[in-house]
Backbone as JSON Lines, residues from 0, in Angstrom:
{"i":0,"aa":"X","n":[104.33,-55.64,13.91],"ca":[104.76,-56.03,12.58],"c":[106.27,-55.89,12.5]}
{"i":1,"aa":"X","n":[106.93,-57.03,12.11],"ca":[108.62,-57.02,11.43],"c":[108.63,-55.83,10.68]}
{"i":2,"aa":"X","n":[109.89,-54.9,11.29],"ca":[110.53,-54.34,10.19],"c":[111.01,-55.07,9.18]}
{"i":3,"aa":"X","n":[110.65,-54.46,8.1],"ca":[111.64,-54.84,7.03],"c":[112.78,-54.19,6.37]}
{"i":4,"aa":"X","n":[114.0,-54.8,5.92],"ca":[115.49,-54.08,5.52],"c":[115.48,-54.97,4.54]}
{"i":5,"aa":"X","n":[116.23,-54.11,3.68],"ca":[117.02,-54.77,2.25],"c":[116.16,-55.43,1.11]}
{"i":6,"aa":"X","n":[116.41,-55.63,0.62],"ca":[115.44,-56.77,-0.48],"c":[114.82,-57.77,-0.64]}
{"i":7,"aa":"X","n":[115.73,-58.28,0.33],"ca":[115.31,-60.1,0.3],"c":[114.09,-60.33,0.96]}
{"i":8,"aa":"X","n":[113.32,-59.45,2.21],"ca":[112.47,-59.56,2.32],"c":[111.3,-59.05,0.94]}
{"i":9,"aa":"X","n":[110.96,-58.05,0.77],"ca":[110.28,-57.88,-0.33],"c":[110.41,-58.95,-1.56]}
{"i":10,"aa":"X","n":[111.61,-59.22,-2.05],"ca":[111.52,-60.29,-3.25],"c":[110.64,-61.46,-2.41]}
{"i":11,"aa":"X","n":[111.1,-61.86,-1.21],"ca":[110.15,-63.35,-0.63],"c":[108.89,-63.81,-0.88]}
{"i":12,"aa":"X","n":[108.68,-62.27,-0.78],"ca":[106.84,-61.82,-0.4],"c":[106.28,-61.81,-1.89]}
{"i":13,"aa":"X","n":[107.25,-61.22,-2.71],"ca":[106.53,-61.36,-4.54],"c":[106.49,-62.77,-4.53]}
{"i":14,"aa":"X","n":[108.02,-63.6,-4.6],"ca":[107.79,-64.7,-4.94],"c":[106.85,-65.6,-3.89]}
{"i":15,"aa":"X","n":[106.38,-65.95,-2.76],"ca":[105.34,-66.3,-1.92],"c":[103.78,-66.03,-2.78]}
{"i":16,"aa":"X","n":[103.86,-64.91,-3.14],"ca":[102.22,-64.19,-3.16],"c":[102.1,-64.64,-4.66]}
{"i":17,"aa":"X","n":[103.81,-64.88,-5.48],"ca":[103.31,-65.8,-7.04],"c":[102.97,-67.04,-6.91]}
{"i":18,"aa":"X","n":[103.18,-67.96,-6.13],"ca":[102.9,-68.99,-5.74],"c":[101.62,-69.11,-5.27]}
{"i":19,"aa":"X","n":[101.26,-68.35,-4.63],"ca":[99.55,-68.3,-3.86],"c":[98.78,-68.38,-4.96]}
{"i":20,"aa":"X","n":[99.28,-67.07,-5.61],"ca":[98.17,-66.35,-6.76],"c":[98.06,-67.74,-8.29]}
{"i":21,"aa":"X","n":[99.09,-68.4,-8.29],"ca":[99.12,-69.71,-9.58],"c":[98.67,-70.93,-9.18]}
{"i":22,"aa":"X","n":[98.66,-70.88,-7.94],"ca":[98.26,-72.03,-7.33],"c":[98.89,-73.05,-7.45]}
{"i":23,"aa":"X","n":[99.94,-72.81,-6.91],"ca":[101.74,-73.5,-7.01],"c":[101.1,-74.47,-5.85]}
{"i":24,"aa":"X","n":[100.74,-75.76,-6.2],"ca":[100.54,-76.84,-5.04],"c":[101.8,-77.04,-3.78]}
{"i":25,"aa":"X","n":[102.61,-77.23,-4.16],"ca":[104.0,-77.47,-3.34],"c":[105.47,-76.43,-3.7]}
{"i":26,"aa":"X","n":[105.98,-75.69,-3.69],"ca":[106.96,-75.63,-4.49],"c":[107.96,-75.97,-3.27]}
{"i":27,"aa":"X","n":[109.44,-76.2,-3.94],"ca":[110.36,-76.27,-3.07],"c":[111.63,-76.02,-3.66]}
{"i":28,"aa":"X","n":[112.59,-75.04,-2.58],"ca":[113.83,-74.53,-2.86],"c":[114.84,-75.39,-2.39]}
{"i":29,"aa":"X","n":[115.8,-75.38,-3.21],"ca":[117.12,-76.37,-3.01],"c":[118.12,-74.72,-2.93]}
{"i":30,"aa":"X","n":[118.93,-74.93,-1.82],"ca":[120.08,-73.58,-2.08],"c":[121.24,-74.37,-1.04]}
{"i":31,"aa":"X","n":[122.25,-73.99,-1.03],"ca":[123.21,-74.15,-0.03],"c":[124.42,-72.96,-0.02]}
{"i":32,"aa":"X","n":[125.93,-73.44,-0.01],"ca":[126.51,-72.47,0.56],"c":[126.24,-71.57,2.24]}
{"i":33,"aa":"X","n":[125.99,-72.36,2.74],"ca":[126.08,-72.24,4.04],"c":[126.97,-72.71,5.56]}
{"i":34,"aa":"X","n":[127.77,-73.6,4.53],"ca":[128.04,-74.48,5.39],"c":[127.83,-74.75,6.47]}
{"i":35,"aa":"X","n":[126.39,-75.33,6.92],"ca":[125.95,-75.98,7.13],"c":[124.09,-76.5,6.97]}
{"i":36,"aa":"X","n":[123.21,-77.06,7.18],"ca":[122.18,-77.36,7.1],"c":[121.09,-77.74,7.46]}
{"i":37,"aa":"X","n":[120.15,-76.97,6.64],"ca":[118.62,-76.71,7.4],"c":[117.53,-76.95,6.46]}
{"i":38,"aa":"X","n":[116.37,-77.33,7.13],"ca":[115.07,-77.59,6.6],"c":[113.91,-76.5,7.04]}
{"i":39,"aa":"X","n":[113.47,-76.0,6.42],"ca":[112.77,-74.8,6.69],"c":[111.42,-74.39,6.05]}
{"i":40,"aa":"X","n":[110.2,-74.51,6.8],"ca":[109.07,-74.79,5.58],"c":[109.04,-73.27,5.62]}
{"i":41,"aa":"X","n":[108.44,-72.47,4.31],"ca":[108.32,-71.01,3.71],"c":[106.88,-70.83,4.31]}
{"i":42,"aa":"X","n":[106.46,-69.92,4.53],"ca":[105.45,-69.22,5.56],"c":[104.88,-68.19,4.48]}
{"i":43,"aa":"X","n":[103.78,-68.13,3.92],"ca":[102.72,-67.14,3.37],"c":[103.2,-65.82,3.82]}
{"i":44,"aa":"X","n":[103.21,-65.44,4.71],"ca":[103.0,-64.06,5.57],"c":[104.46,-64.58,7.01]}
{"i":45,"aa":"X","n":[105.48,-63.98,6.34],"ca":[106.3,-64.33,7.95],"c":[106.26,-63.49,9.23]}
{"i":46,"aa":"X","n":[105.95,-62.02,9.05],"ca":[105.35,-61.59,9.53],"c":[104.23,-62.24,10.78]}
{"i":47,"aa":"X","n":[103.64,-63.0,10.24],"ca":[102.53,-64.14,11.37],"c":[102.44,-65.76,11.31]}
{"i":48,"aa":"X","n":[103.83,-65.99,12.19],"ca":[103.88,-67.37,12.12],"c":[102.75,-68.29,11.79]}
{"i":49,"aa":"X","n":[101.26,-67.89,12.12],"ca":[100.53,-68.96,12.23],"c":[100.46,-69.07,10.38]}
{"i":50,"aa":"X","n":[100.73,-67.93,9.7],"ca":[99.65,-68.15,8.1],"c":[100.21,-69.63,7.7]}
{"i":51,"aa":"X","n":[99.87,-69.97,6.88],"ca":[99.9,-71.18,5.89],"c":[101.54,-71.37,5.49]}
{"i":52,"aa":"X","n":[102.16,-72.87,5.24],"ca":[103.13,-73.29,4.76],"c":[102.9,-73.5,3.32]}
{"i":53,"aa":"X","n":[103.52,-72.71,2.43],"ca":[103.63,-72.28,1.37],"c":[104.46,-73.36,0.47]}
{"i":54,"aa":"X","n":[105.62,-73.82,1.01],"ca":[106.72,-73.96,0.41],"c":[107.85,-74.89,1.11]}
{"i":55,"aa":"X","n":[108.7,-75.3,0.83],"ca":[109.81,-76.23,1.66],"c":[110.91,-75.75,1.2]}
{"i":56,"aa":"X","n":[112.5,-75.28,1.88],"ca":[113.4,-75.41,1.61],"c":[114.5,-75.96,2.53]}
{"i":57,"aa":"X","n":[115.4,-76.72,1.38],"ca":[116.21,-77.27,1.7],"c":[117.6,-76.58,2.03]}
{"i":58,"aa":"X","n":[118.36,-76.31,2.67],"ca":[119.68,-75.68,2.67],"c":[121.18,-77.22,2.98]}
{"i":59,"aa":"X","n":[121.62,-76.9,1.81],"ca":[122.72,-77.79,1.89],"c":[124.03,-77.49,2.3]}
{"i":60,"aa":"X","n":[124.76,-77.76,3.05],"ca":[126.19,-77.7,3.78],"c":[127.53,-77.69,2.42]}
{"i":61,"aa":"X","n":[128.26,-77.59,2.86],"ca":[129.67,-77.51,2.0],"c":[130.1,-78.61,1.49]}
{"i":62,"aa":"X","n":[130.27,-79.29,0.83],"ca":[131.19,-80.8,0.28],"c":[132.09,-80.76,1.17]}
{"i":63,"aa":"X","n":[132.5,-79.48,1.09],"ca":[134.52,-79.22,1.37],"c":[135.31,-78.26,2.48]}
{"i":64,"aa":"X","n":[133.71,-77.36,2.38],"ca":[134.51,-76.0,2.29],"c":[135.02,-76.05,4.27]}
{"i":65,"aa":"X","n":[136.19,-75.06,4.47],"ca":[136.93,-75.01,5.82],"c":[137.66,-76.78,6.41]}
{"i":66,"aa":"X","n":[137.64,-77.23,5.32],"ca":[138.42,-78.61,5.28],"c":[137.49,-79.35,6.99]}
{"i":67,"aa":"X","n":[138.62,-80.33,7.3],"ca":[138.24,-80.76,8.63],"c":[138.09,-80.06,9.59]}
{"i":68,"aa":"X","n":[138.38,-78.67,9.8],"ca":[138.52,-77.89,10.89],"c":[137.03,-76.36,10.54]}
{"i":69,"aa":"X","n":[136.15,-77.5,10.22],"ca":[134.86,-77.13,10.22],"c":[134.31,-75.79,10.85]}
{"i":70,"aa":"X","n":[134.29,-74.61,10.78],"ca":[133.47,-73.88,11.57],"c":[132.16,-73.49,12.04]}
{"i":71,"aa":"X","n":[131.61,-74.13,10.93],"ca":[129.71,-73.65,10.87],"c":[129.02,-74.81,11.78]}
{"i":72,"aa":"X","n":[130.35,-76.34,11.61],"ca":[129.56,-77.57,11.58],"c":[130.42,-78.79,11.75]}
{"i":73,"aa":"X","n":[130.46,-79.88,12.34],"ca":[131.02,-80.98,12.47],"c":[131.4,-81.76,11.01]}
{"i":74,"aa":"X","n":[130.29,-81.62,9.99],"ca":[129.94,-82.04,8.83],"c":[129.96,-81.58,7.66]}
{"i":75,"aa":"X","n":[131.05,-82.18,6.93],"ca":[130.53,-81.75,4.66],"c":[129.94,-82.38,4.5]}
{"i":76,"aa":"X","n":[129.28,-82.53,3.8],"ca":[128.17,-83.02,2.92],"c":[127.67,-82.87,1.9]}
{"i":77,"aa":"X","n":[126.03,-83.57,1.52],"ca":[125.97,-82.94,0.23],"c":[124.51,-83.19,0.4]}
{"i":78,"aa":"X","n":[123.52,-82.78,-0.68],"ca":[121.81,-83.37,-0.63],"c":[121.67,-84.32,-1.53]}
{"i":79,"aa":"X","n":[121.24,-85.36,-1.24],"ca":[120.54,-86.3,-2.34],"c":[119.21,-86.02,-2.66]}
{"i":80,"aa":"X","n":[118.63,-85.94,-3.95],"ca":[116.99,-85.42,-3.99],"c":[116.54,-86.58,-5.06]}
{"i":81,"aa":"X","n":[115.6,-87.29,-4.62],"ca":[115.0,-88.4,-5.55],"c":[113.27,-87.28,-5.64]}
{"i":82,"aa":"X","n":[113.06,-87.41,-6.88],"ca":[111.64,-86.98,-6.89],"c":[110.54,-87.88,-7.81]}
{"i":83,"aa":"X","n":[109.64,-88.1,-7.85],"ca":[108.88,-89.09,-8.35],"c":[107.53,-88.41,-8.27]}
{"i":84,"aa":"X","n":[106.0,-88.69,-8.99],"ca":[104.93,-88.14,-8.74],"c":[104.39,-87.82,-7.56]}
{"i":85,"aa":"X","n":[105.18,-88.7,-6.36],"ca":[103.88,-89.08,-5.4],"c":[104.79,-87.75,-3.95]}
{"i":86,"aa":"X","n":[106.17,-88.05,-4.16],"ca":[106.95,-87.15,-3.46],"c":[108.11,-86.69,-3.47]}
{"i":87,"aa":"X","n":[109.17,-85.71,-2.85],"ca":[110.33,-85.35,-3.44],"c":[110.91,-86.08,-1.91]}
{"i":88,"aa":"X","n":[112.33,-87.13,-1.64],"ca":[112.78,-87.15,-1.0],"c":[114.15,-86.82,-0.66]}
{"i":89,"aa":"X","n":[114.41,-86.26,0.14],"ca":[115.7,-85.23,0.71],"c":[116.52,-86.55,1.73]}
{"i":90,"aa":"X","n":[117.9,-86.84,0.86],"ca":[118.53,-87.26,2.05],"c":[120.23,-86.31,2.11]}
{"i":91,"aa":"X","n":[120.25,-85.84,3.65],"ca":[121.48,-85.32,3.86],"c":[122.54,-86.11,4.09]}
{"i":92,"aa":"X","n":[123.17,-86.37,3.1],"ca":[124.4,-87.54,3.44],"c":[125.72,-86.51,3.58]}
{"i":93,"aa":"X","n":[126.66,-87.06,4.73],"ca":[127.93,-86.31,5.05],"c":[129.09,-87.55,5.45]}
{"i":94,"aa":"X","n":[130.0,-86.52,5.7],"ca":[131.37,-87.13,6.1],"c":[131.55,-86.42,7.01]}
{"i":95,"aa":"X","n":[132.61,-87.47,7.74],"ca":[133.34,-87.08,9.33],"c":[134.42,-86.23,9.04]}
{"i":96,"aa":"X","n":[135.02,-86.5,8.05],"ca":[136.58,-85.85,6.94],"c":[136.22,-85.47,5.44]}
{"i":97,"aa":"X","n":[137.23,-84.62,5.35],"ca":[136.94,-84.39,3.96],"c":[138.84,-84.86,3.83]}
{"i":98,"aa":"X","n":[139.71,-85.05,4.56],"ca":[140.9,-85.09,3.98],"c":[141.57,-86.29,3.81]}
{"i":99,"aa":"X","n":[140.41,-87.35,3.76],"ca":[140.69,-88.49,3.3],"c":[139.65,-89.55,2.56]}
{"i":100,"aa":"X","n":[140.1,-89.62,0.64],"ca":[139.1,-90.05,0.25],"c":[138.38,-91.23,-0.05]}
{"i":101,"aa":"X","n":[139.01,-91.74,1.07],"ca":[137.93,-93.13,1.8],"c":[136.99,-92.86,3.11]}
{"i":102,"aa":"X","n":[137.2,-91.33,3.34],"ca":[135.95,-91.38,4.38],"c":[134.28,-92.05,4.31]}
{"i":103,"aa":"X","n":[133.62,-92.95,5.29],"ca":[132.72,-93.0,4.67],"c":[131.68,-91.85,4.75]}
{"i":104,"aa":"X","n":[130.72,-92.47,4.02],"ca":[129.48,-91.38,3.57],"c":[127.68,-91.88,4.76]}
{"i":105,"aa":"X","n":[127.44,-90.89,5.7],"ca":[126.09,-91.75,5.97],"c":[125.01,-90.67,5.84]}
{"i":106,"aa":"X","n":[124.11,-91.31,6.05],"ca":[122.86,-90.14,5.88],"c":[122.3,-89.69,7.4]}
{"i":107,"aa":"X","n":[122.51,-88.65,7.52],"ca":[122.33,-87.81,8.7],"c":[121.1,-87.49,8.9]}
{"i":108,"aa":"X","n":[120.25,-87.24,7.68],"ca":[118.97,-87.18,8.32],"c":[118.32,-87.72,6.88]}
{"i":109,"aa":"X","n":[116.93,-87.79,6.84],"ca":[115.85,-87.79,5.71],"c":[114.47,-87.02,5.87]}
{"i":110,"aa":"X","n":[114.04,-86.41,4.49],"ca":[113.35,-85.83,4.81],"c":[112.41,-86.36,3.87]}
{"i":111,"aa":"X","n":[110.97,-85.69,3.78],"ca":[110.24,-86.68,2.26],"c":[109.06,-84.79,2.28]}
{"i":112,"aa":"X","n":[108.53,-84.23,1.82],"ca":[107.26,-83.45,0.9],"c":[106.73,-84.29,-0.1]}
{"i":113,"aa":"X","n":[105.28,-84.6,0.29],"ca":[104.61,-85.18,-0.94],"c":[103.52,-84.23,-1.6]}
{"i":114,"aa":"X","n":[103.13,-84.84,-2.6],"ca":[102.46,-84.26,-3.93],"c":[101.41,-83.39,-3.07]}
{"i":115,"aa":"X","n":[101.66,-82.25,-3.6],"ca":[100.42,-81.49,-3.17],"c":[100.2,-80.94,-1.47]}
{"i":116,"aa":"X","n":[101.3,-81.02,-0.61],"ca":[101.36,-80.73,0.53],"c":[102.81,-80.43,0.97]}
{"i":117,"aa":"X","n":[102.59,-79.15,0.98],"ca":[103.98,-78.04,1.49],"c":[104.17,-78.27,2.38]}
{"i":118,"aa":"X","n":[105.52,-78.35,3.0],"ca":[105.83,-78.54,4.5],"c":[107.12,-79.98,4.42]}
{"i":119,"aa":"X","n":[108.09,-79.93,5.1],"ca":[109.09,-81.43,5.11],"c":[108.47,-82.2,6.26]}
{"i":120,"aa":"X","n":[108.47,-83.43,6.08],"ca":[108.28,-84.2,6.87],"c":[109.26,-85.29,7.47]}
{"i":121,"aa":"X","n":[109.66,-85.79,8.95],"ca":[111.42,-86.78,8.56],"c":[110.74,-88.0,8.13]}
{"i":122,"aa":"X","n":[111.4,-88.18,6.8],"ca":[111.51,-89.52,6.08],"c":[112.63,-90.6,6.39]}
């Protein structure tokens, strides 16, 4: 069994086990400040990789941040999130520059979670 330190594990596990217990069909986290970015489905029990996918989160990269001379990442960016009944779709659109504001903009990846089934899928 994982040790556990600090809080953030314990808060995970409340908020995970509120989701179980309401019968939260899908939920999904949007966070960033990382500069840079990840897709990460939330795990019931992390403790045992195999339990159930709970949840989806998204982690979004910097617009700006460390200018062109990037440290985390080649890429600023930002998340686009369209959501509709049937699914939520994630597109990561970035730039090559941030220090010129005609850089263009492309989408680096896509992702899609539909109604009622936790987990990202590439869209």
């Amino acid at each position: 069994m994982a040790r556990r330190v600090g809080g953030f594990p314990a808060a995970r596990d409340r908020l995970t086990a509120a989701w179980a217990r309401h019968r939260v069909s899908n939920p999904v986290v949007v966070t960033g400040d990382w500069h840079s970015t990840f897709v990460h489905d939330i795990l019931r029990d992390f403790d045992r990789p195999e339990s159930a996918v709970v949840a989806t989160e998204f982690v979004g990269t910097s617009i700006s941040g460390n200018g062109d001379g990037e440290v985390y990442g080649p890429y600023c960016g930002y998340m686009r999130c369209r959501v509709d009944a049937a699914q939520m779709r994630v597109d990561m659109r970035t730039v090559t520059t941030v220090s010129r504001p005609d850089a263009p903009e492309t989408t680096f990846a896509s992702f899609v979670v539909h109604n009622g089934h936790p987990g990202a899928l590439p869209g």
